[in-house]
ZAMARGU-4260 file (C-alpha; in steps of 0.2 Angstrom, whole numbers, plus 5000, padded with zeros to 4 digits):
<rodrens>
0) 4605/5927/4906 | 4609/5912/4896 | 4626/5909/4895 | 4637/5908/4879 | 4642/5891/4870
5) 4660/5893/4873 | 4663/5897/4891 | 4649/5885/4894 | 4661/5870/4883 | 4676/5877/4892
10) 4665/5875/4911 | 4661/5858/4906 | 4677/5851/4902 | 4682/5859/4919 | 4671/5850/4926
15) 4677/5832/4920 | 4695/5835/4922 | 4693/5840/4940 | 4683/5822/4941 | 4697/5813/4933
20) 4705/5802/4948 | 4725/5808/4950 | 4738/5791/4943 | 4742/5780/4957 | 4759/5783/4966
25) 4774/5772/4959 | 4788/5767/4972 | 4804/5774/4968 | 4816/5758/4964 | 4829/5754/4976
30) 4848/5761/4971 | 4861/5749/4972 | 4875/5751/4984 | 4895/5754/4978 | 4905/5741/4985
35) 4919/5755/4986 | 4909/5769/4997 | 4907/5768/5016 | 4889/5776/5018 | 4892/5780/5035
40) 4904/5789/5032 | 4895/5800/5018 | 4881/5803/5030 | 4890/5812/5043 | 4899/5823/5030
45) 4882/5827/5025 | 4876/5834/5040 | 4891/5845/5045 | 4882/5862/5047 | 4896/5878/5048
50) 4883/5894/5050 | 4898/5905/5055 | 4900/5918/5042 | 4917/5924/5045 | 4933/5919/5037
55) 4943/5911/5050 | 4928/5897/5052 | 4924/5896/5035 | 4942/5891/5034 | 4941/5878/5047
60) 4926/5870/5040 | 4935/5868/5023 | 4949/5860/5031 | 4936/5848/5042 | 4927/5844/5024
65) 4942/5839/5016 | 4949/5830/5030 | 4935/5820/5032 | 4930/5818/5013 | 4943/5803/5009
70) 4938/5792/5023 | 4920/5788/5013 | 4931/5776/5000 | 4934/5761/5008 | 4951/5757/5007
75) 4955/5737/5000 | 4965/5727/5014 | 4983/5724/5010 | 4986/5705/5012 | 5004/5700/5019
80) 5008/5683/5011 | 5010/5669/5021 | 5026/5664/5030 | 5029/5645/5030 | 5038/5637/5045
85) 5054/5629/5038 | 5052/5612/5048 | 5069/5606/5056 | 5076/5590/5047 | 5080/5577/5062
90) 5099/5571/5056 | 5099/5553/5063 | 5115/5549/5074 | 5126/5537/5066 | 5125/5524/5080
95) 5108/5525/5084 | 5095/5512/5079 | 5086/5527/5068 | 5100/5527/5054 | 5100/5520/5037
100) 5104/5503/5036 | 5119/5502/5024 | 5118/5493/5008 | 5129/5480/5003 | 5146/5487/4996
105) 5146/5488/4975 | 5161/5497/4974 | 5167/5480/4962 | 5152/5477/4953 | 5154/5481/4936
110) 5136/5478/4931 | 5130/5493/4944 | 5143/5506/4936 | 5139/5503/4919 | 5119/5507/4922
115) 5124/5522/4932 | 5134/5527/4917 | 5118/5524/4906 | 5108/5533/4915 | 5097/5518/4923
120) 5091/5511/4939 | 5104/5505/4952 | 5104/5489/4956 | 5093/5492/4971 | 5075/5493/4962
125) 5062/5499/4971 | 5049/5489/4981 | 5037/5487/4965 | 5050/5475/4959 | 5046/5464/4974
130) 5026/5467/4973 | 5026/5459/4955 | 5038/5444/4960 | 5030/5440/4977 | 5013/5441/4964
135) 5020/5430/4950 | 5026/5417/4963 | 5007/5418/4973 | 4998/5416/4953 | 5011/5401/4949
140) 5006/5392/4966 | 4988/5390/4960 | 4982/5376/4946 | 4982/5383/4930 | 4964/5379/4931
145) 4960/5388/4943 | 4971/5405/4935 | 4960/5417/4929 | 4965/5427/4913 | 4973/5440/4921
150) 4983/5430/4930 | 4988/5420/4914 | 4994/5435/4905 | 5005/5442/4922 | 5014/5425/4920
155) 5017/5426/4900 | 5023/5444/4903 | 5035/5440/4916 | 5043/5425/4905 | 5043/5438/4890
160) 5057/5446/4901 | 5069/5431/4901 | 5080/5431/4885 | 5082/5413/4884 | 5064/5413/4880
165) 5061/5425/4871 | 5077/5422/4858 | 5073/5402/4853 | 5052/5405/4855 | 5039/5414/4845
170) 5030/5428/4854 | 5013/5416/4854 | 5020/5399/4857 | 5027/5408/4872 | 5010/5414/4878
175) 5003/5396/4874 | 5015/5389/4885 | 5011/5401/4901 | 4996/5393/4903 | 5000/5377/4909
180) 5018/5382/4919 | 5019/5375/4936 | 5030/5381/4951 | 5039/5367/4960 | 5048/5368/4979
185) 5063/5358/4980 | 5074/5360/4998 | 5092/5360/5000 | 5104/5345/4994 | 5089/5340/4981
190) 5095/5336/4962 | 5084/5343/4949 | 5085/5334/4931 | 5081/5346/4918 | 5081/5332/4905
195) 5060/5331/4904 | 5057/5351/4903 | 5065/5371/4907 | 5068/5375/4923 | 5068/5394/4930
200) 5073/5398/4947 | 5065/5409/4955 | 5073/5408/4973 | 5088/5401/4981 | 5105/5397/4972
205) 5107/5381/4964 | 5124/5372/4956 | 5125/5364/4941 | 5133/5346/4943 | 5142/5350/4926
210) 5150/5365/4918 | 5148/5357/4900 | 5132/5362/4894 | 5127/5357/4875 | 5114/5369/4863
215) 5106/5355/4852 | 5100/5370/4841 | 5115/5372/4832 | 5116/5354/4827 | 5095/5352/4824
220) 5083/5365/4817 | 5068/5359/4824 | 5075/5357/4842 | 5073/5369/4854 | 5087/5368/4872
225) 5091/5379/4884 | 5110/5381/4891 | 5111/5387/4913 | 5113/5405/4912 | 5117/5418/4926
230) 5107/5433/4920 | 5122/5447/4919 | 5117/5452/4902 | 5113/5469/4901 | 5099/5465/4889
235) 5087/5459/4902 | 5074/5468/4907 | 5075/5485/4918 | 5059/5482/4928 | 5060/5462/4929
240) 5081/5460/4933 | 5087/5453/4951 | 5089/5468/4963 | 5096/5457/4975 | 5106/5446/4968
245) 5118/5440/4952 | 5127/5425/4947 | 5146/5422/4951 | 5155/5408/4944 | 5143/5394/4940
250) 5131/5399/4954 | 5113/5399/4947 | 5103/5412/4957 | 5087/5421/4952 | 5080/5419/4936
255) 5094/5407/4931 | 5088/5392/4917 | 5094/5376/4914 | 5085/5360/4907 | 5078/5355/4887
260) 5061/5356/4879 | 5065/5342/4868 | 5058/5326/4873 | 5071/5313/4876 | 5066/5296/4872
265) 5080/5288/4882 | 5088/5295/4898 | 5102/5288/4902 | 5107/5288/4923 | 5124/5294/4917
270) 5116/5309/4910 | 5119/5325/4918 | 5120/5339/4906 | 5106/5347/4912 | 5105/5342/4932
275) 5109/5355/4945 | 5110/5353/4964 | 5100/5367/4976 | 5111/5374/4989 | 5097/5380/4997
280) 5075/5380/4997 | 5072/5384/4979 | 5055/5388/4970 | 5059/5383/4954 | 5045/5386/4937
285) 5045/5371/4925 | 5037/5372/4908 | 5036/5352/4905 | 5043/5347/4888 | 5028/5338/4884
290) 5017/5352/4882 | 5031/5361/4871 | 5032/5345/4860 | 5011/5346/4860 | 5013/5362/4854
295) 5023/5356/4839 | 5012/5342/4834 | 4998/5356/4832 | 5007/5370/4823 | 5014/5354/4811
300) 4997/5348/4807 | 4993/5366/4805 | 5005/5368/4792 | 5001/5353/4785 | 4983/5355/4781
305) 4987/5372/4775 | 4999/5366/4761 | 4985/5352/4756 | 4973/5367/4754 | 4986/5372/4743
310) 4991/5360/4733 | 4976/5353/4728 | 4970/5372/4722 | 4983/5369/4709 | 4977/5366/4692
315) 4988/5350/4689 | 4980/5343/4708 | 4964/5344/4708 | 4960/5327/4703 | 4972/5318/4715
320) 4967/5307/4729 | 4972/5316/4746 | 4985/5303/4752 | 4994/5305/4738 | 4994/5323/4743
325) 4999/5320/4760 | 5014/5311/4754 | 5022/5328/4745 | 5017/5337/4760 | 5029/5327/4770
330) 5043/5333/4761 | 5036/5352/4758 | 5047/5368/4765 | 5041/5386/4766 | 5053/5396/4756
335) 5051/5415/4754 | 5061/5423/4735 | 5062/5445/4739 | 5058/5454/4720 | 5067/5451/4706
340) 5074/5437/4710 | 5077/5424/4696 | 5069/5408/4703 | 5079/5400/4684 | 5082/5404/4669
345) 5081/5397/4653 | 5092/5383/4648 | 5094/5375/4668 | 5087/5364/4676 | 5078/5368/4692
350) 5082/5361/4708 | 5064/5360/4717 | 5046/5360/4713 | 5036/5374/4717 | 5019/5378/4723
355) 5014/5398/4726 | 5004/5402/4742 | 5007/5422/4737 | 5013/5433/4726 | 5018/5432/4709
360) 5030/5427/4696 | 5036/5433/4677 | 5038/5423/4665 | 5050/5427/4650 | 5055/5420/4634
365) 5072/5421/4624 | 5073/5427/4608 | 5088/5435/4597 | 5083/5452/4590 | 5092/5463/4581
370) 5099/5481/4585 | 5106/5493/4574 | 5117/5505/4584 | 5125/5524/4580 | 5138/5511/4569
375) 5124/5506/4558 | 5129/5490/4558 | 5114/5478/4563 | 5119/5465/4579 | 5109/5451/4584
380) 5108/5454/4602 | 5098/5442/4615 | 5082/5449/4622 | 5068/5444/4635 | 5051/5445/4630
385) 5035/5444/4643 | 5027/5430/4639 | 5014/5430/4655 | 5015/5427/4672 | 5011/5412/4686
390) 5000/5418/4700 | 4994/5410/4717 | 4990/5392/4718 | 5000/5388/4704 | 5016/5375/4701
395) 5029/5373/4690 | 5046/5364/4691 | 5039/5345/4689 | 5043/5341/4672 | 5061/5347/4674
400) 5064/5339/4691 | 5059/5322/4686 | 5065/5323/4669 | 5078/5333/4668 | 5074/5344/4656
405) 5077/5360/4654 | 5066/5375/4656 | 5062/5384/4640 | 5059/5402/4649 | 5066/5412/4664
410) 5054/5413/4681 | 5059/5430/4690 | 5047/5436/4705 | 5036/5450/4704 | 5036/5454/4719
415) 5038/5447/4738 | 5032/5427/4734 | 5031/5412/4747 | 5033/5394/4742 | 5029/5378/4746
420) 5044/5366/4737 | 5050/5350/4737 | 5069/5349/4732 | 5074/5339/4721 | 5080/5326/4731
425) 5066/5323/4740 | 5055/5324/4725 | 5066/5309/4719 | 5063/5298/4735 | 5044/5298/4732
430) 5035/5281/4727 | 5036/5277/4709 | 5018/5278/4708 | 5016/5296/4714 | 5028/5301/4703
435) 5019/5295/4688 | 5004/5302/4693 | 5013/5319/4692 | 5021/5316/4676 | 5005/5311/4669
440) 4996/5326/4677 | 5010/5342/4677 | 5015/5352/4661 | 5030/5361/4656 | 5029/5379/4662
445) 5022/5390/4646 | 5026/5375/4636 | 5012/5377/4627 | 5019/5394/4618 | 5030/5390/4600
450) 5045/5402/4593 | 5032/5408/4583 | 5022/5413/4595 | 5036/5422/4604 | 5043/5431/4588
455) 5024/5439/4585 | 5023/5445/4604 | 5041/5451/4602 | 5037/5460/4584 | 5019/5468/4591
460) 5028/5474/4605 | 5044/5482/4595 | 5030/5490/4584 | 5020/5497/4598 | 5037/5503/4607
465) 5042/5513/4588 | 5025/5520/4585 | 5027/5529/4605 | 5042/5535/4599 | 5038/5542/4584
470) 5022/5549/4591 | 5031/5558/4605 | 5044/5566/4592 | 5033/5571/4579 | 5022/5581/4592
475) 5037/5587/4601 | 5043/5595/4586 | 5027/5602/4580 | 5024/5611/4597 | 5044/5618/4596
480) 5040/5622/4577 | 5026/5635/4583 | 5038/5640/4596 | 5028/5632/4613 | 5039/5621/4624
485) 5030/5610/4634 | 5033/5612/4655 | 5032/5630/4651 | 5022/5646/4653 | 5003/5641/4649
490) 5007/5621/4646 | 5014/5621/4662 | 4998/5608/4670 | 4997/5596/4683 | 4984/5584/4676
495) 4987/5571/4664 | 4973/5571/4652 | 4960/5584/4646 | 4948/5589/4657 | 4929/5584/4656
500) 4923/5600/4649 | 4934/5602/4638 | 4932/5588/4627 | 4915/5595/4621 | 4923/5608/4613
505) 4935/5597/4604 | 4929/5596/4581 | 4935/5581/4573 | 4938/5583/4557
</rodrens>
């Protein structure tokens, strides 16, 4: 008997679903362990089996469970801290070998109580001190040849921290100077003469043969000379003073100076200002003078080629030969004027001739105005008009120094100027040709302006003044009229002039 279409569709698909090949097994993943949970634990309260039925060991086991359930969390360890051995301080016995050594008593020393009271080192410095001096001295020993520049700069930072250095010497003539310092050794009984250079001593005492010591600074200002000191000033440097050791009476000790820079060109035997007499093996550092007055030569030729440049940048110089040039340079003088400083005024005569490296100065003309005050009665009153102004690498001044002639306008400085002049008296010394070359060449300062001149620059500037004037009050009053006060409200603004887009939108009529 044939079958039917359906349960034959139905045996068929029977048929290939049985054939279909069952999924492959997956592996179950791995579960991570708590930290917190002893599994060992947790496994043996897992297999406590209590089959009794009755109620006293059903009880029993409960109390077993719950005994044993805590001790599956681990508990955290409790960590003590750490107890540290107080070590034992050994106190040495005072007769012993092991003590202190004492220090030398400075009950009476003044100098130590006053830094304690500041709040700076005893005088007892630490061993660094000693390092950078037994260095110093080690670098000083070598040829300044042979120094390396490291070693030239730990000798010019050890003579920055002696003051009578650093209060009669630039900064870079000093630092020039520490390149060619030498260190000498001179034993006991020997007589140093300071007269051909500065002498610093570095170790031993010395005594100076004369306690009359003479400062040629005060009488010469391009002399530079050193009186002996004994370093007790409290202005010395904290890292660089003498731990060990300060002047008393006219002992020199450590860092103690005598001797000149100045070159003297006779020494007479008698001389003894600045010879001194070692009482011991002394090292003693000498800058020579001659390299000091070398030093000079070159920052005076410097100078001296930098006011050429200058003077012959001047309109009224340009065409003169350069010995001529050279011969007001001779005489020539920095000179600095702050601003605002009236150089002359009109009606003196000037006592120098100038030439301006920088800066600049205003130049003003007299004229008599007249003012009409709340009386209403009209005052001639004298007034300064601008007429200009002199700027650098200009001159003025030689007409009315050779001439005598009074200036016709007032020189006030703008602001900070520095000069080049010649005093009058100088200017006055100079060849008779040079000084007609510069009469021939030099004008009067603004000499080329007339009253008439002035009295139009004075009227433009009275009428520019009055039209302000009126212009402000007129548009004051309009604004107050229509009852808006500028600085208030809406006119309250911060900028100065209308704004970009607005000005499109301004109609001229």
């Amino acid at each position: 008997m044939p079958m039917s279409p359906l349960p034959a569709a139905i045996l068929s698909h029977m048929i290939a679903v049985s054939n279909v090949p069952p999924p492959p097994l997956r592996s179950i993943p791995n579960l991570q362990k708590s930290r917190h949970i002893d599994y060992g634990q947790l496994n043996a309260l897992c297999h406590m089996r209590e089959k009794q039925h009755s109620r006293t060991n059903i009880l029993s086991a409960h109390n077993v469970f719950m005994k044993q359930y805590p001790k599956i969390f681990l508990q955290k360890k409790v960590r003590l801290p750490k107890l540290f051995k107080e070590e034992e301080t050994r106190i040495p016995a005072e007769d012993t070998a092991e003590s202190k050594p004492l220090q030398p008593d400075d009950s009476h020393n003044i100098a130590i109580h006053v830094r304690k009271a500041r709040g700076g080192r005893t005088l007892y410095g630490p061993k660094k001190y000693e390092e950078k001096v037994a260095h110093f001295m080690a670098v000083l020993k070598k040829l300044p040849i042979h120094r390396t520049p490291s070693e030239h700069n730990i000798v010019w930072k050890m003579l920055k921290t002696i003051p009578d250095l650093t209060s009669q010497l630039l900064d870079e003539h000093l630092k020039i100077l520490s390149k060619n310092v030498i260190s000498e050794t001179w034993i006991k009984g020997s007589t140093v003469i300071g007269n051909d250079g500065f002498y610093i001593i570095l170790k031993g005492l010395a005594r100076p043969q004369t306690q009359i010591y003479k400062n040629l600074i005060e009488e010469h200002d391009s002399t530079t000379s050193f009186i002996p000191q004994s370093f007790h000033s409290f202005d010395f440097s904290e890292e660089f003073r003498n731990p060990l050791l300060t002047g008393v009476g006219p002992m020199l000790g450590q860092w103690s100076t005598f001797g000149t820079l100045e070159v003297a060109a006779h020494i007479e035997s008698e001389t003894k200002e600045y010879s001194v007499v070692t009482e011991e093996d002394c090292e003693i550092l000498k800058i020579p003078a001659n390299n000091f007055a070398k030093l000079k030569a070159e920052k005076t030729k410097l100078e001296n080629q930098h006011k050429v440049k200058l003077i012959h940048k001047c309109p009224y110089y340009v065409e003169w030969p350069t010995l001529s040039i050279y011969e007001l340079v001779t005489f020539t003088k920095w000179k600095k004027f702050p601003p605002g400083h009236v150089i002359v005024e009109s009606g003196n005569i000037i006592s120098f001739v100038a030439y301006i490296n920088s800066g600049y100065c205003k130049i003003y003309r007299n004229i008599i105005g007249f003012s009409k005050p709340q009386s209403r009665k009209v005052k001639k009153i004298q007034k300064l008009v601008y007429m200009g102004r002199l700027n650098e690498k200009e001159s003025f001044g030689e007409i009315s120094v050779l001439l005598q002639v009074p200036f016709t306008c007032t020189i006030v400085t703008g602001k900070d100027v520095e000069m080049a002049i010649i005093e009058d008296k100088d200017l006055h010394a100079l060849d008779p040709v040079t000084k007609q070359l510069m009469l021939q060449t030099a004008k009067p300062t603004f000499g080329h302006l007339s009253d008439e001149d002035v009295k139009k620059e004075y009227l433009q500037k009275e009428q520019k003044r009055e039209w302000k004037s009126f212009k402000d009050t007129t548009v004051k009053n309009s604004l107050y009229h229509n009852g808006i006060i500028p600085g208030f409200g809406k006119w309250d603004h911060s900028y100065s002039s209308i704004r970009r887009h607005l000005k499109d939108t301004l109609v001229s009529y």
